[in-house]
C-alpha positions as CSV (number, residue, x, y, z in Angstrom):
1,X,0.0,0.0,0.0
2,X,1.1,3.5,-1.3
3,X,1.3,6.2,1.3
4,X,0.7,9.6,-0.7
5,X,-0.6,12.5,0.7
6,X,-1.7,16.1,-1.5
7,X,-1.3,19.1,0.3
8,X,-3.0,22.0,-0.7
9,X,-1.9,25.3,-0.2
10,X,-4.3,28.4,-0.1
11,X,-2.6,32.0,0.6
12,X,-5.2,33.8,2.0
13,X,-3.2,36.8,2.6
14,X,-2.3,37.0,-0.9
15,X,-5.8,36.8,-1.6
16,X,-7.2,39.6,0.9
17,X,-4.3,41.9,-0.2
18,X,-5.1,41.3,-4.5
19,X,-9.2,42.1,-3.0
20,X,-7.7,44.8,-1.4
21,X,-5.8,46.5,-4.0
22,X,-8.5,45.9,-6.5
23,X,-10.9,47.3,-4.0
24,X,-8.9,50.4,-3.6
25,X,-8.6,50.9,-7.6
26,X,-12.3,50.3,-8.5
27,X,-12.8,53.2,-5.1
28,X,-10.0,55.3,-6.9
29,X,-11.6,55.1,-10.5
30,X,-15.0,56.1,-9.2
31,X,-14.6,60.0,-9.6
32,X,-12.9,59.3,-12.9
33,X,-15.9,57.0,-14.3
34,X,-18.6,59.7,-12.4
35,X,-17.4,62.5,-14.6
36,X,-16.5,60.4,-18.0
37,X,-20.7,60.0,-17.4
38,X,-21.2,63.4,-16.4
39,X,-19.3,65.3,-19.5
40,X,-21.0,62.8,-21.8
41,X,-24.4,63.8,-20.5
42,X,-23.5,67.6,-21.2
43,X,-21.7,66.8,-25.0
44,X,-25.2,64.2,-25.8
45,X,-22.1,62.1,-27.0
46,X,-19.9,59.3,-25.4
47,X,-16.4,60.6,-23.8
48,X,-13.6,58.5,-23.0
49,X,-12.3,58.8,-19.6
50,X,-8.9,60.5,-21.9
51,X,-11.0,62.6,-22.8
52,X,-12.6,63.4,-19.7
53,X,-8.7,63.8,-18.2
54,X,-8.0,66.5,-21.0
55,X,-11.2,68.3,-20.1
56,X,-10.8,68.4,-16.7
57,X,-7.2,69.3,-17.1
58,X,-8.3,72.2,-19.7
59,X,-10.6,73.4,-16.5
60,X,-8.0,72.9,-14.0
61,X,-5.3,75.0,-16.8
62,X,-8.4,78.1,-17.4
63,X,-8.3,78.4,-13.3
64,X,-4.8,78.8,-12.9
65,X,-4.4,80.8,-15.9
66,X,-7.4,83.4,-15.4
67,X,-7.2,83.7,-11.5
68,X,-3.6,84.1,-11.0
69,X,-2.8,83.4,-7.6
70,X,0.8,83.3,-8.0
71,X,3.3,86.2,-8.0
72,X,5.5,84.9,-10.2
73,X,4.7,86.6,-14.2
74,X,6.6,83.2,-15.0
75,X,4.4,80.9,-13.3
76,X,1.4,82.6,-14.9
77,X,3.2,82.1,-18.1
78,X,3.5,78.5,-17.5
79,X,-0.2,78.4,-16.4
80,X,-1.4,80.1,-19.9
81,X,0.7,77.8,-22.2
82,X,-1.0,75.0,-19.9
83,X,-4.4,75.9,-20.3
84,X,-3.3,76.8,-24.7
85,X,-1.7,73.0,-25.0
86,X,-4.9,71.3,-22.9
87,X,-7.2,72.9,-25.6
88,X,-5.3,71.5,-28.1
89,X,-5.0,68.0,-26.7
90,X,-9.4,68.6,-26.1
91,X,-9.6,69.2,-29.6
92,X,-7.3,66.6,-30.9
93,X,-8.7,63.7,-29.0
């Protein structure tokens, strides 16, 4: 008579940190995936969370470059040529 035994080996900590992380990245993506929907319910037309990044970087560029809060003429520079090369990449993609 044979004497074989199978062990079998279950890594639950691998498993509850992978559900973790994956947790965290679906909580992470939520804004992102809220205003992809959101934009494309203002356009009438479907808008790709890249193009919901340049958008919201095109907003976050017109802030910075309207209200100047800095001091620095540079910075305000910087600010402008960000807000001109967001509405580029808006219209491009």
């Amino acid at each position: 008579m044979k004497k074989e035994m199978t062990f079998t080996e279950q890594n639950t900590s691998y498993n509850d940190l992978s559900r973790l992380f994956s947790d965290g990245c679906a909580w992470l993506q939520a804004p992102v995936m809220w205003l992809r929907r959101y934009y494309s319910a203002i356009l009438e037309r479907e808008v790709s969370t890249k193009q919901a990044s340049y958008i919201t970087q095109a907003q976050v560029a017109f802030v910075f470059a309207a209200f100047p809060i800095m001091s620095s003429l540079l910075l305000h520079l910087a600010a402008v040529l960000w807000f001109a090369a967001s509405i580029y990449m808006c219209k491009r993609a």
